[in-house]
N, C-alpha and C positions, 0 to 999 in steps of 0.2 A: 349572085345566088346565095353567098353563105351571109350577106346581109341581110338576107329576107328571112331565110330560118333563123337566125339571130334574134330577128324584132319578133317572129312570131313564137319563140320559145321564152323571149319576155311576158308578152301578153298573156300567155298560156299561163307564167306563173302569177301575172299582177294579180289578173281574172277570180282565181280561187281567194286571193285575198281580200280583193272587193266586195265581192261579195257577201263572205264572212262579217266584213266593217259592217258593210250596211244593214244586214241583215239585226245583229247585235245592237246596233244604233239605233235605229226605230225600237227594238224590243226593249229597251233599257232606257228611251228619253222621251216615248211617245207617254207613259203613265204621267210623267212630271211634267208633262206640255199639256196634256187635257185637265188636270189640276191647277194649273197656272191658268190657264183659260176659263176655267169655271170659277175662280179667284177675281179675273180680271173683270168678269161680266158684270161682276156684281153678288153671287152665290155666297162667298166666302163670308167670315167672320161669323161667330156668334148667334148675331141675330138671322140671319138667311137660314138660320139650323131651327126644325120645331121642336126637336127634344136635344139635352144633350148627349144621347147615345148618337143620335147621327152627325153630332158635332163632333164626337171622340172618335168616329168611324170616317168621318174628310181626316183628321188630322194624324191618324194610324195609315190611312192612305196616302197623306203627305210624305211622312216617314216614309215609308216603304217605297215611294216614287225617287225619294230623293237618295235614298241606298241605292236603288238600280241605278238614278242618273252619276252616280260614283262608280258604280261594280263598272260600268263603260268605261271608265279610262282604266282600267286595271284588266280590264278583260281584252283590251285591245293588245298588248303585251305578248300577252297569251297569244291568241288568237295571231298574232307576229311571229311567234315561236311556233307554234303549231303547221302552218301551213306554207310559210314561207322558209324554205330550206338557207340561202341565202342570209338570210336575214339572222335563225339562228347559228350560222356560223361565224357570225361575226358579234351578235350579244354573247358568244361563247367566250371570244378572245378579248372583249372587254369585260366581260364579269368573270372573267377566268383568271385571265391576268399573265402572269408571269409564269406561274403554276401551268398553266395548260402550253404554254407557248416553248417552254423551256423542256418539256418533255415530248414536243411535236420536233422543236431543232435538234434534239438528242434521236431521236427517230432518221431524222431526214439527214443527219450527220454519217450516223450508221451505215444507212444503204448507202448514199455516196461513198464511205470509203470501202461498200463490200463491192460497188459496182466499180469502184476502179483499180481494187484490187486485181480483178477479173481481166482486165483492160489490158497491165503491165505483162511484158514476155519476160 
């Protein structure tokens, strides 16, 4: 029984992460895949353009596709930190270091010796 609430207090957490990924993932790589697709067809370059304002306005869309297909791997991070609790308490103790570890062991030192203080007659 405590295996089953185990795996489903997983899934509970994976769930809201996935989601988040995915969600961000299409919003951030679908602009630069329908650009790459109208690229590929043949649309692209120069001449496919009748004036060069709508040739300056694919390649300002370029740009701009190709920041959001970036801002995704930087947002994914976040989006790790944000929602998955797990997760950042463990980018805490690597990006933290010694500094956070060394004053959680002074914490946890503490109470051990208040709670056996308490112990001794």
């Amino acid at each position: 029984m405590v295996m089953i609430i185990t795996i489903k207090s997983e899934n509970q957490r994976i769930t809201p992460t996935l989601i988040a990924l995915i969600v961000v993932y299409i919003v951030c790589v679908t602009p630069s895949a329908l650009l790459f697709l109208f690229n590929v067809v043949g649309h692209g370059g120069m001449s496919a353009f009748q004036s060069k304002n709508a040739y300056f306005v694919y390649q300002t869309a370029t740009v701009i596709a190709n920041c959001l297909y970036l801002v995704n791997f930087a947002v994914n991070f976040v989006l790790y930190c944000v929602v998955n609790d797990r997760f950042r308490r463990m980018a805490r103790d690597v990006l933290c270091g010694t500094c956070y570890r060394s004053s959680v062991d002074r914490r946890r030192a503490a109470l051990y010796a208040i709670g056996h203080s308490f112990i001794r007659c």
